[in-house]
Each structure stands twice: as C-alpha cells, then as structure tokens.
Backbone as CSV, one residue per row, in Angstrom:
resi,resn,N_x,N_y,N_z,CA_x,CA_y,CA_z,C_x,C_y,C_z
1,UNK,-26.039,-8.223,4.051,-26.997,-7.826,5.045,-27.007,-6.324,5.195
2,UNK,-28.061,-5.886,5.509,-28.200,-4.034,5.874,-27.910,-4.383,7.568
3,UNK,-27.764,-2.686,7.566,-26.586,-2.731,9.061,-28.153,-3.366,9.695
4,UNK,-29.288,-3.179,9.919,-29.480,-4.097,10.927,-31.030,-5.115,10.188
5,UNK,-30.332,-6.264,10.454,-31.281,-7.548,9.248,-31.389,-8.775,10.259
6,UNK,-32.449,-9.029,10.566,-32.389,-10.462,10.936,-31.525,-11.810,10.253
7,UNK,-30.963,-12.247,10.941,-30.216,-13.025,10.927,-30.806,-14.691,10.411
8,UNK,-30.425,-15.841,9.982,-30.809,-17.006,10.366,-31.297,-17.413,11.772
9,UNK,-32.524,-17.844,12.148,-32.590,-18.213,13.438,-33.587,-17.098,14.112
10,UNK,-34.019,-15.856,13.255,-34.721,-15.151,14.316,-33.916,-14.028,14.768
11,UNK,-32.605,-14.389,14.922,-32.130,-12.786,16.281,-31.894,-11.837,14.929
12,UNK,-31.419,-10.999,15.547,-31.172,-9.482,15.194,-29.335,-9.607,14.997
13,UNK,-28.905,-8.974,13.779,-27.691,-8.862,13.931,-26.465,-7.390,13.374
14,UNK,-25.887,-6.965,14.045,-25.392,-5.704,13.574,-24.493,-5.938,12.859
15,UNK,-24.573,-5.047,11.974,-23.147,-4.626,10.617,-22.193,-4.334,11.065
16,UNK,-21.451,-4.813,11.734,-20.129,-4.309,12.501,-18.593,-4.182,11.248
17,UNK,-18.280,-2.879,11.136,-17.095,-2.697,10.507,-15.987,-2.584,10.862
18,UNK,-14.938,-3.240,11.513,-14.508,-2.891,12.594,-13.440,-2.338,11.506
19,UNK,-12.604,-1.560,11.921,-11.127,-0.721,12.153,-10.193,-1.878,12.002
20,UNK,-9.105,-2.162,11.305,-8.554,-3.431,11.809,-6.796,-2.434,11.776
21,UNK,-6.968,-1.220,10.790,-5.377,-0.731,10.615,-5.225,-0.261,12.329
22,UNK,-3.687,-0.262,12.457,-3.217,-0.142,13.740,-2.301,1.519,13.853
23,UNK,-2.517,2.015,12.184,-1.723,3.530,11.663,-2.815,4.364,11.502
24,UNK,-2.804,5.215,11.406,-3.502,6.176,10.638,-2.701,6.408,9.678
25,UNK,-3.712,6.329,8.018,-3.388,6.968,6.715,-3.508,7.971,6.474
26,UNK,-2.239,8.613,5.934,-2.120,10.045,5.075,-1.782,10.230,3.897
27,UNK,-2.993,10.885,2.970,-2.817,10.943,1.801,-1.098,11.760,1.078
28,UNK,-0.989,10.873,-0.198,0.473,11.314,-0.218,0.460,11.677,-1.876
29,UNK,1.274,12.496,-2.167,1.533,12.703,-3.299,3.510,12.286,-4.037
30,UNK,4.162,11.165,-3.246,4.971,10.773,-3.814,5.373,9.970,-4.898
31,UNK,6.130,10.061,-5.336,6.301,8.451,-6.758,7.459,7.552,-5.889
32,UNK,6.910,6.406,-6.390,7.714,5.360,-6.051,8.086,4.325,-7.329
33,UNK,9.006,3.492,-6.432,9.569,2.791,-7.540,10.043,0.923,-6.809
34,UNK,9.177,0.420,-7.415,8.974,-0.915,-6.598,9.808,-2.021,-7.287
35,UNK,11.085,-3.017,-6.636,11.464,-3.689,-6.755,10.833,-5.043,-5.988
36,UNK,10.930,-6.314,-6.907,10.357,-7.452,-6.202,11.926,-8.730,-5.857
37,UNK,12.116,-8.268,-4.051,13.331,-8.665,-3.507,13.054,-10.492,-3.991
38,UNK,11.429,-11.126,-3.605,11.324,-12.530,-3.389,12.411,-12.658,-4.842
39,UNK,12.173,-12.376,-5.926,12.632,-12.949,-6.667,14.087,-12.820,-7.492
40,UNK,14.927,-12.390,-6.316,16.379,-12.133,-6.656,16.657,-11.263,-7.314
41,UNK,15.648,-9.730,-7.388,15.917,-8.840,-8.618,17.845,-8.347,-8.164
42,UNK,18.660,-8.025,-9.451,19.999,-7.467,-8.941,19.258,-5.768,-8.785
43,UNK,20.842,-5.489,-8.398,20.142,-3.780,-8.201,20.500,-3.261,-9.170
44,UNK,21.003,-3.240,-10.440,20.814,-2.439,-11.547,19.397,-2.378,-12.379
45,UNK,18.416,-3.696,-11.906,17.262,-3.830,-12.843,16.619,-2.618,-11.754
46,UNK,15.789,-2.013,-12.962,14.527,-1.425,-13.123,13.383,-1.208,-12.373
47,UNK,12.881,-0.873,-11.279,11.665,-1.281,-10.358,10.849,-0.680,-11.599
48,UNK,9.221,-1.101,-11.395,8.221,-0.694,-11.721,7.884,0.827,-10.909
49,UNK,7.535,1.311,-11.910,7.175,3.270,-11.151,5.782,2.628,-10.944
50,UNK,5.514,3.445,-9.982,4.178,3.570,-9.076,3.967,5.383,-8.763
51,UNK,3.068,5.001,-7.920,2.619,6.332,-7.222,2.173,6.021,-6.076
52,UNK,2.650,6.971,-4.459,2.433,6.561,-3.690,0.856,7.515,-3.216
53,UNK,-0.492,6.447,-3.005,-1.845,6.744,-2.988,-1.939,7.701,-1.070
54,UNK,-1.334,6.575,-0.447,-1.535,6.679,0.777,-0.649,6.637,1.690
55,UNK,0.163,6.371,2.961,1.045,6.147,3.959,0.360,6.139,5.314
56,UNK,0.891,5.290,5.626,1.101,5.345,7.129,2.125,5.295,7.690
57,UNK,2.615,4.890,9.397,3.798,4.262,10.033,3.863,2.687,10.052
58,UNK,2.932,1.719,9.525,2.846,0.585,8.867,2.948,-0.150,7.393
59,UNK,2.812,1.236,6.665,2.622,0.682,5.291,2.349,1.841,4.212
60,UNK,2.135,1.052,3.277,1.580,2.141,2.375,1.064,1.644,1.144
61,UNK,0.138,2.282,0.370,-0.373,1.978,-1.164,-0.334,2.599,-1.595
62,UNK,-0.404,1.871,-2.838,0.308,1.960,-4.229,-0.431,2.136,-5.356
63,UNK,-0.071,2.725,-6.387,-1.146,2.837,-7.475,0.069,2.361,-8.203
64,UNK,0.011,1.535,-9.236,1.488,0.452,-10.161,0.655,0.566,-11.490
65,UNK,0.975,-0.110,-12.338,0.352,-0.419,-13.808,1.212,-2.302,-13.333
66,UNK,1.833,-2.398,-12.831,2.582,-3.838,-12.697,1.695,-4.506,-11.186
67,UNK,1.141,-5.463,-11.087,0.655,-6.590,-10.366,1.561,-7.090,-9.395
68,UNK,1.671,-7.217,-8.272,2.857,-8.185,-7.710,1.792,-8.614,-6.438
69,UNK,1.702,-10.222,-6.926,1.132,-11.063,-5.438,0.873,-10.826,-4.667
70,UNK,-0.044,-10.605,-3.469,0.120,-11.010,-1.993,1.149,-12.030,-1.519
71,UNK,1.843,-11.378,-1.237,2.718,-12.294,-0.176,4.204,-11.640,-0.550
72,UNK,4.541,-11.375,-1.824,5.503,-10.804,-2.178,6.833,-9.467,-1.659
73,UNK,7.630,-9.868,-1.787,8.561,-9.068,-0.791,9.536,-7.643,-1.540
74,UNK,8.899,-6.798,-1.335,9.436,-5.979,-2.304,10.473,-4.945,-1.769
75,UNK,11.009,-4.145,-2.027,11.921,-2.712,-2.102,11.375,-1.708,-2.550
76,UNK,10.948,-0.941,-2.086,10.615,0.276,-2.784,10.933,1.435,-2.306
77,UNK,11.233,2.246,-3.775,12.337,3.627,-2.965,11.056,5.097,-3.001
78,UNK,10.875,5.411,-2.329,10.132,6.797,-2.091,11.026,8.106,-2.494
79,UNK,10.118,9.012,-3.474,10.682,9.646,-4.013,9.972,11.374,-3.766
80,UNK,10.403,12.106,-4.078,9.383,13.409,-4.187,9.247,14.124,-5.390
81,UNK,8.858,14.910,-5.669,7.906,15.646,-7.275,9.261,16.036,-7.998
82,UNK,10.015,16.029,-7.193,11.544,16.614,-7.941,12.401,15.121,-8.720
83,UNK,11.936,13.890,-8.253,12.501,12.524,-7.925,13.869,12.009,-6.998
84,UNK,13.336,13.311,-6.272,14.906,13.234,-5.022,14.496,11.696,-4.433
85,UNK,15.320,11.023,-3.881,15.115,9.622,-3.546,15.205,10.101,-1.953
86,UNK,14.137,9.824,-0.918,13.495,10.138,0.297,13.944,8.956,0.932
87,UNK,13.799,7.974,1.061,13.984,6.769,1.476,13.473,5.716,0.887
88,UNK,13.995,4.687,1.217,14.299,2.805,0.570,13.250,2.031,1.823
89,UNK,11.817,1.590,1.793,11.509,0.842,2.606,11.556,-1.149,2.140
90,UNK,11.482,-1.719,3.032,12.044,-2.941,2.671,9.749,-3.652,3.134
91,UNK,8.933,-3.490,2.277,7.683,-4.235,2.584,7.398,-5.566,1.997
92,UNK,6.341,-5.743,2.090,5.730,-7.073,1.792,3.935,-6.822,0.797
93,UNK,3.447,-7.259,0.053,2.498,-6.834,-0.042,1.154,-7.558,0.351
94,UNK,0.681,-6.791,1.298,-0.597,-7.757,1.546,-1.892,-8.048,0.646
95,UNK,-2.281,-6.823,-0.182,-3.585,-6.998,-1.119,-3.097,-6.452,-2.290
96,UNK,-3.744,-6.995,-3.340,-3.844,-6.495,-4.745,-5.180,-6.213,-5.484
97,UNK,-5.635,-5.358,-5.859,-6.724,-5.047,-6.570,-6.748,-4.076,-7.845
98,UNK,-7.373,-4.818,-8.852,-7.333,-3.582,-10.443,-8.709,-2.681,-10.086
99,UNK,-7.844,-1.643,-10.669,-8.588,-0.471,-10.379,-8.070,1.026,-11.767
100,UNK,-8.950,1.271,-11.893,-9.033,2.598,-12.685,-8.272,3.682,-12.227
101,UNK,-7.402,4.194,-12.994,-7.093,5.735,-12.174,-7.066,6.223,-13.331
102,UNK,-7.703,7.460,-13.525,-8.081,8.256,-14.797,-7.975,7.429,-15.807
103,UNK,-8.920,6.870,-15.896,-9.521,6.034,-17.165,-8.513,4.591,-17.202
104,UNK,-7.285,4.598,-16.590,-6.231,3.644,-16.963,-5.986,2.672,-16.159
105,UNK,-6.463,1.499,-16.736,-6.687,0.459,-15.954,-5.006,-0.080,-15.335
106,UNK,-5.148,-0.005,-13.804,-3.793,0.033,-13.421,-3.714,-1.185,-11.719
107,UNK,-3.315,-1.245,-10.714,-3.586,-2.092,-9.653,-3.232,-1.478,-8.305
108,UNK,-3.896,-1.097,-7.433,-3.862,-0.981,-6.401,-2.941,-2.132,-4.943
109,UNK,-1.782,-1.474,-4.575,-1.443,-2.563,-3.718,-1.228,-2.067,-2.247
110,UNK,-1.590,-2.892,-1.542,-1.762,-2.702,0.057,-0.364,-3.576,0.607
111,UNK,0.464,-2.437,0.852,1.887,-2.896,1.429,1.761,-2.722,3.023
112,UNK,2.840,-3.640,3.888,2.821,-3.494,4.909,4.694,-3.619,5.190
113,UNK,5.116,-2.409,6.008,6.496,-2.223,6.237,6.854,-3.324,6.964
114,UNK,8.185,-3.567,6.666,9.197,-4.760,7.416,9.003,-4.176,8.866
115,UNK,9.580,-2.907,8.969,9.514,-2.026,9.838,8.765,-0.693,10.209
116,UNK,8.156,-0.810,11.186,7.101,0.784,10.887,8.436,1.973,10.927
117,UNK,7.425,2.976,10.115,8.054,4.335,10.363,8.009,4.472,12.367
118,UNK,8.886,5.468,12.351,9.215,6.276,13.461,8.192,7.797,12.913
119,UNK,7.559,8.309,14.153,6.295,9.158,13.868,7.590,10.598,12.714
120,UNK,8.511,10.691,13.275,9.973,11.941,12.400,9.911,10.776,11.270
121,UNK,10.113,9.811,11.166,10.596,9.172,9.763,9.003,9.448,8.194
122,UNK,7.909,9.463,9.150,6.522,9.706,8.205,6.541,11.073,8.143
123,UNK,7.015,12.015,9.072,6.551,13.526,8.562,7.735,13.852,7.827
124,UNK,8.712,13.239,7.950,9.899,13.714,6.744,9.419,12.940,4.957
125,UNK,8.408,12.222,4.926,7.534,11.916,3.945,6.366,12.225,3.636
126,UNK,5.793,13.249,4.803,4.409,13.856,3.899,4.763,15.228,4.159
C-alpha cells in the first residue's frame, strides 16, 4: 500500500512505521568474532570473523560470510582495528539476511544482548 491507499471496505488507511528498537544505533567500525554457544562450541574452536555494522545498548549487527539461525545463542568477542579484544557479549540472534557488501555475497545478522550495555559500557565501544 502507498502511505495513504484506501483500504478494503472503503476507509482510508495510514502507512504507519512504527519504531519498534528500544536503543538507539551507532554506527561502528569494530571486528568481531562469533561463537555459536547453542551448540556446545569448546573454547579453543574458532568463531567465525565478522564485522561489527552497527551497536546499540541492546544489541548489535553483524556483517559474517557464516549464517547462524534466528534463535541461536552465540558469544561474540568485540574487538578494535588493532584486534585488542574490548569485550565478550553473551547474544542471541534475532534476524538473518544475505546481503552484498562490496560485491561479496555475505549475511547480515540482527543480534540482541543477553544483557544491555550500561550507557560507559557502549562508549568504551564506539
């Protein structure tokens, strides 16, 4: 529908988009490195490298070349341009979507923290 289209029935109906995040996002330039807890990884294996797209004090996304479910319970350690290790958040992932990033077909994931940041715990990450 265009924001404003008659509806079935005659009435009039608005395009309402509502807002549903409860953070505000800040663009981020960290790398990350994503472990998947659901499935008993030990801690010597390997996370998948990512890149961290976005942050909030709820969550954060991901740019991966690796896929992991909705619903999935992951580890992921936040890093900075040097690969100093910043902190270990313990999320979940809510969405997955493939998506392009410079030409390279890779997946977008919409994480949500076990625990939100503390407003000092996000500015010691952007």
């Amino acid at each position: 529908m265009t924001e404003r289209e008659t509806a079935p029935g005659g009435e009039r109906r608005e395009a309402v988009h509502a807002e549903r995040r409860a953070f505000v996002r800040l663009a981020s330039d960290l790398s990350a490195s994503c472990s998947d807890v659901t499935r008993g990884q030990r801690s010597h294996d390997v996370g998948w490298p990512g890149r961290v797209r976005d942050i909030s004090r709820g969550g954060v996304g991901l740019l991966l070349q690796h896929c992991f479910r909705p619903g999935t319970d992951l580890s992921i350690e936040l890093r900075d341009n040097t690969g100093k290790l910043l902190r270990t958040v313990a999320a979940h992932v809510v969405h997955a979507s493939a998506v392009l990033d410079d030409g390279n077909p890779c997946w977008i994931l919409g994480c949500a923290f076990e625990e939100p940041l503390s407003d000092a715990e996000l500015q010691e990450l952007v």
